[in-house]
N, C-alpha and C positions, 0 to 999 in steps of 0.2 A: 651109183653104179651097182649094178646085182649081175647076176649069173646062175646056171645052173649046174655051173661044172664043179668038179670036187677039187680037192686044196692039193698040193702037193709038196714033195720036203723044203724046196725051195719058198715058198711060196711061205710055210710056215717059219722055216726062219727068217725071211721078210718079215714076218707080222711081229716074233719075237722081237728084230732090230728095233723097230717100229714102237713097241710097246718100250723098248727100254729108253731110246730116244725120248719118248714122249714124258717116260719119269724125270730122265735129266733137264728138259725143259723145266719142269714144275720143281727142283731143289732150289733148296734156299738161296735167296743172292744177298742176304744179311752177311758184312761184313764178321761179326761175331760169329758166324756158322764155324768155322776152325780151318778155312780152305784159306790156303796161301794165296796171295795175288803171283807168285813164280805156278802155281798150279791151275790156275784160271787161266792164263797164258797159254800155256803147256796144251790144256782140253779147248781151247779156242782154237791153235795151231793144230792140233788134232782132227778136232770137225771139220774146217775148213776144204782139209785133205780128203775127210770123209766123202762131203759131197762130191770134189772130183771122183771120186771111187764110184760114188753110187751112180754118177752120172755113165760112167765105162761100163759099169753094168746093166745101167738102162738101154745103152748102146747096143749090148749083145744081145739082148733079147728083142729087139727093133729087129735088128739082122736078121734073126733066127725065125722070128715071126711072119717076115717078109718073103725070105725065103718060101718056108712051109706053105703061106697064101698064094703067091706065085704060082707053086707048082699045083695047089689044087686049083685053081684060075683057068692052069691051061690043060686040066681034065676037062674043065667043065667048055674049053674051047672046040677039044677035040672031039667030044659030042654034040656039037655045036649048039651047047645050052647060052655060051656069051661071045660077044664079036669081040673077034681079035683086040681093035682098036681100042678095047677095055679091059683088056692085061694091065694088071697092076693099080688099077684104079680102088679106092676104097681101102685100100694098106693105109695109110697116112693117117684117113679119115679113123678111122677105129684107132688110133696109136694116139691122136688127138682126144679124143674122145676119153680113153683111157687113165692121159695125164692132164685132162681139164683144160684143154686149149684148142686154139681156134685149128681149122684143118690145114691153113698154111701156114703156123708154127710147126705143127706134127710136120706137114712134108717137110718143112728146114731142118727141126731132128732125124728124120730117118734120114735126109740128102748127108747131115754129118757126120750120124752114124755110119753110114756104110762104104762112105770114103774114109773114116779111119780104118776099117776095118781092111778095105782093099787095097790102098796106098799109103796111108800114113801110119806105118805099127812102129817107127820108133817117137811118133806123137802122141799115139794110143798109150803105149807104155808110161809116157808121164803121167797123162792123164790119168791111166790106171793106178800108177804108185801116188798119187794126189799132189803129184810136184809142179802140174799147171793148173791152172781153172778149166771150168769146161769152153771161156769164153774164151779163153788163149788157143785152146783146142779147134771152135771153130773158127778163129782169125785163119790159122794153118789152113784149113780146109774153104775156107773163102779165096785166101790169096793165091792159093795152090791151082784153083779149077779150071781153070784154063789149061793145063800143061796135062801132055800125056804121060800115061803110068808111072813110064820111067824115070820120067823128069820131075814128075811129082814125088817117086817116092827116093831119087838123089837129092832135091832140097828137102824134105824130111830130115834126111841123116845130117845135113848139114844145118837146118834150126834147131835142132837137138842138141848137137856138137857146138852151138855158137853159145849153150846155154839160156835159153830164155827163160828156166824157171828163176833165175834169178833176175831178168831183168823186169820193169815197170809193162803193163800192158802197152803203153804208147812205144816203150824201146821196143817189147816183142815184134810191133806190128811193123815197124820200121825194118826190122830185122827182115821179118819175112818174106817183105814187100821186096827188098833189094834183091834177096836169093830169087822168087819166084822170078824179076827182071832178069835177071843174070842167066838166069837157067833157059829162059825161052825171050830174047828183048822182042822180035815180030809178035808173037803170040799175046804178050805182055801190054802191045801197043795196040793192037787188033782186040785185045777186050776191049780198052779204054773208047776205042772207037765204037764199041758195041754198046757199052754202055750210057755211051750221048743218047742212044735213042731208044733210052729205058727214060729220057726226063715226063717228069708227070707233078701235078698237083695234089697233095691230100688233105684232107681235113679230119682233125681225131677234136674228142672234147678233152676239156680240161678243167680242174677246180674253179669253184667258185663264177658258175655262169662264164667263163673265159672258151674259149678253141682254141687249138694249133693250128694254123695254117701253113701247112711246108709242099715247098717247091726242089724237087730233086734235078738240079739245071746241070750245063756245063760248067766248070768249074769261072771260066770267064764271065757267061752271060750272071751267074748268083753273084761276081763282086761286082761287075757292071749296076746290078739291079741294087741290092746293099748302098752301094758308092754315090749311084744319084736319089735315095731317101736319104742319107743321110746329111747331101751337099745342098739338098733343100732344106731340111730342118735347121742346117747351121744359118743359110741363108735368111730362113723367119726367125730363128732367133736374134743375130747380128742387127736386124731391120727392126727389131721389138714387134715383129707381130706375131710372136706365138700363143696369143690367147692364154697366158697362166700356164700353158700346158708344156711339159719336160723334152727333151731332143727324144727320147723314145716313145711318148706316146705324140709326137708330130711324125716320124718315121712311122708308125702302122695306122695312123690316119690318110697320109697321102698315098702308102699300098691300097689302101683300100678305095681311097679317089680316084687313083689311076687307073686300078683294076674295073672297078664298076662304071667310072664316069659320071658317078656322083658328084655335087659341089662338094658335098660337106660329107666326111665318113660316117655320120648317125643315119645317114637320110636313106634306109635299106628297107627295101620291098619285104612286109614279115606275115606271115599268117601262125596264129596261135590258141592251139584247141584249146578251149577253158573247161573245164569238168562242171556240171552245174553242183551247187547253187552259184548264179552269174555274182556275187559279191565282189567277184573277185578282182575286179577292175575297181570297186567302189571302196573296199575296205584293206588298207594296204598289211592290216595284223590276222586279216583272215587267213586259216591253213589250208584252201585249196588255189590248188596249182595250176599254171599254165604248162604246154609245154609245144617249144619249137621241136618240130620233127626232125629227126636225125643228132639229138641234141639233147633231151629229155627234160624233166620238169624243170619248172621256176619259179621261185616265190612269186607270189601273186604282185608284192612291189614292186619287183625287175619288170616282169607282165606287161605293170602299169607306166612303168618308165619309159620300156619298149615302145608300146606301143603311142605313147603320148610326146617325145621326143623327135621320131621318125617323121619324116617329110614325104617318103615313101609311100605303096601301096599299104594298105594293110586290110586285111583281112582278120574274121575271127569265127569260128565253129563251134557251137555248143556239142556237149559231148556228152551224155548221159551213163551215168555211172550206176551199179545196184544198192538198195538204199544202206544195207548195214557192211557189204564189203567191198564197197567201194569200187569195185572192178568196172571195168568198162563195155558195157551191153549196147549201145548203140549211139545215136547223134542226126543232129540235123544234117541232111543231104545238101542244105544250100549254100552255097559258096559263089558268088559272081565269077564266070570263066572257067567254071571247074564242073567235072563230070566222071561219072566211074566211082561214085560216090562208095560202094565196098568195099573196092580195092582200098579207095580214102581212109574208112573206117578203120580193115587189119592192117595198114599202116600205121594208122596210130595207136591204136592197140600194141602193136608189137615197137611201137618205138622206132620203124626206121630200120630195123637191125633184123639181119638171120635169126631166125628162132630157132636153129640148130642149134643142141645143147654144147655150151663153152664155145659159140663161135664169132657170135656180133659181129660181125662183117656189116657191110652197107648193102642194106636189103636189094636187089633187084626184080626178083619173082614175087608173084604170089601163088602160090602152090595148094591143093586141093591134098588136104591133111587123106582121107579117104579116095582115091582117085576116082575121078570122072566116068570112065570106065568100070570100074566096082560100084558103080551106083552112088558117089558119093556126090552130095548136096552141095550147089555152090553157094556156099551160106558162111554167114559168120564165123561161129563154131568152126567150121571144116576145113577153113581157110586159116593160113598161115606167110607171114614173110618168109623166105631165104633168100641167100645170096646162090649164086647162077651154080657153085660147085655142090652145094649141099640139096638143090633140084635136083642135080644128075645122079650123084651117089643115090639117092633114095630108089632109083628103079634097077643099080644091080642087082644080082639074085644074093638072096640069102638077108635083105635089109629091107626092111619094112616101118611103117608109121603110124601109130594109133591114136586117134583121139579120146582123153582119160575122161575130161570132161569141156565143157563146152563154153565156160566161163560167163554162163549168164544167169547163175545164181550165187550164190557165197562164194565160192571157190574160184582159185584161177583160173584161166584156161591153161590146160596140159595135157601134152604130146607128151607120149612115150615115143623112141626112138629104141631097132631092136639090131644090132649088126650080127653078121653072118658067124661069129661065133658064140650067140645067143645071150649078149650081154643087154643090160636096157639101160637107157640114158632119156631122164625126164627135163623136158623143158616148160617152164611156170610163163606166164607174159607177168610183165612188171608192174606195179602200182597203178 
């Protein structure tokens, strides 16, 4: 991150904390050093508190920030330089940006900064004296949203008074959960109903070539779903037919049966860009990589497992890469059933993912880094993934996108990223 703007008092004792923070990191952790293990304690219990602090203060300038944006937003409405409809938009997005996180973490922080700050100030307060965590903080403010002002900020005074900095995060939440009932039982019931029909599927990755696959259901249809994988696995176990394989990996074999309509859970439709030189199906200790999109590389063995396993379609792309850095400059177009072969290409280039800096979302755009209208080229280079919010944000005013370079010779490809109060934010594409 960089800027042009000058430092101020705050700012610099920021950098002080900061600096001295960072020496306490790096002290000795040699028993011999002369520190008590009652004093190691003491400065653990200390920090702890710390973060909630710094967390309360990150909070206050999210507020303050938002504010000041707001109202210069709705100058720029009333000379009608931006449409109403985009009041407020682009706050988050720089507040994310700021603290290295995606734009919908930043909206969750400024949504709980600024409901502590309007209805929960005897929550605020612990948090400020470091007597809850920030995540106790936002349980409050999760269980509370439903209920208005007033009623939010009377169970305030009373999760306060019930004590939660003493209790376990599972007691707190239990706490809070019963007051926010109590305080409004309709409202309280009328989320729950709101919330059946937020169910959705997601897919994140995980170590070691692994996914997560989670379903956010009602709470009946997920133990229904749970109840009959696991009354089958018992069931091929009890009958000896579970093929050598454990009650849990027969449960995520038959999700996956069910789900797809596969016989056998291996048997998955896969396509997989290989980088040339092609060894990499032939030689399982060679170091070039494959990689399923939305999912990123794989040793070239997994690769060959993959794709040698499968019963499935499969499909596979050569991918040309530059000779000494390796980056990825172009690829065969042909692929049986498939077409739009660029859009193909900055999809795998980019991984699948937003190339908004700290945001990796699940790409859905492909966006013309220099836009269409400025003359800019629809071409490799000028092309980038996002996800649908970091499309939008880039044509309010004052936010802009450069391309640093083009990434078809040594270097990566790289977008600068410029927001409305002239800070820059560079995004690299990955190996």
């Amino acid at each position: 991150m960089s800027s042009d703007g000058g430092g101020d008092a705050v700012s610099d004792e920021l950098t002080a904390l900061l600096t001295r923070l960072s020496e306490l990191a790096d002290t000795a952790t040699d028993p011999a050093c002369g520190i008590t293990d009652t004093a190691r304690i003491d400065r653990i219990a200390l920090l702890e508190q710390a973060r909630a602090a710094l967390a309360a203060a990150q909070h206050t300038e999210m507020v303050a920030f938002a504010k000041a944006h707001v109202e210069a937003q709705a100058d720029l409405v009333a000379v009608h330089e931006l449409d109403p409809r985009d009041l407020g938009k682009g706050i988050a997005d720089q507040i994310a940006l700021a603290c290295h996180v995606s734009p919908t973490v930043g909206s969750r922080r400024l949504g709980v900064a600024q409901a502590l700050a309007d209805d929960l100030p005897c929550t605020r307060a612990l948090l400020v004296a470091g007597r809850v965590s920030e995540r106790v903080a936002e349980l409050v403010v999760s269980w509370t949203s439903h209920l208005d002002p007033e009623h939010r900020r009377h169970v305030d005074q009373q999760v306060t008074e019930a004590g939660i900095e003493a209790q376990s995060r599972f007691q707190a939440e239990a706490t809070i959960k019963r007051l926010a009932y109590e305080a409004d039982p309709a409202g309280f019931t009328d989320r729950g109903r709101t919330a059946r029909k937020q169910r959705r599927v997601t897919l994140g990755p995980a170590p070691d070539t692994m996914s997560v696959l989670s379903g956010l259901l009602p709470v009946e249809q997920g133990v229904a779903c749970i109840t009959a994988l696991r009354r089958h696995a018992d069931t091929l176990i009890a009958g000896g037919d579970a093929d050598g394989r454990s009650r849990d990996q027969i449960v995520a074999d038959t999700l996956v049966e069910r789900v797809t309509g596969q016989t056998f859970a291996e048997d998955v439709n896969v396509e997989v860009g290989i980088v040339l030189p092609l060894d990499a199906l032939t030689d399982p200790d060679s170091p070039t990589t494959g990689e399923v999109v939305g999912y990123g590389p794989l040793p070239s063995g997994i690769v060959a497992d993959l794709l040698n396993t499968t019963q499935g379609k499969k499909w596979w792309r050569r991918l040309f890469s530059h000779p000494r850095s390796g980056r990825l400059v172009g690829g065969d177009p042909t692929r049986r059933l498939f077409d739009g072969f660029l859009a193909a290409l900055i999809h795998y280039r980019d991984h699948g993912r937003c190339r908004d800096p700290y945001c990796g979302a699940p790409a859905r755009h492909t966006d013309h880094i220099r836009g269409k209208t400025a003359g800019g080229p629809t071409s490799l280079g000028n092309g980038r993934r996002t996800c649908v919010r970091g499309n939008q944000v880039k044509e309010l005013p004052g936010w802009s996108t450069d391309l640093i370079d083009d990434g078809l010779g040594e270097h990566p490809h790289e977008v600068r990223t410029t927001t409305p109060t002239g800070h820059t934010y560079t995004s690299r594409d990955g190996p």
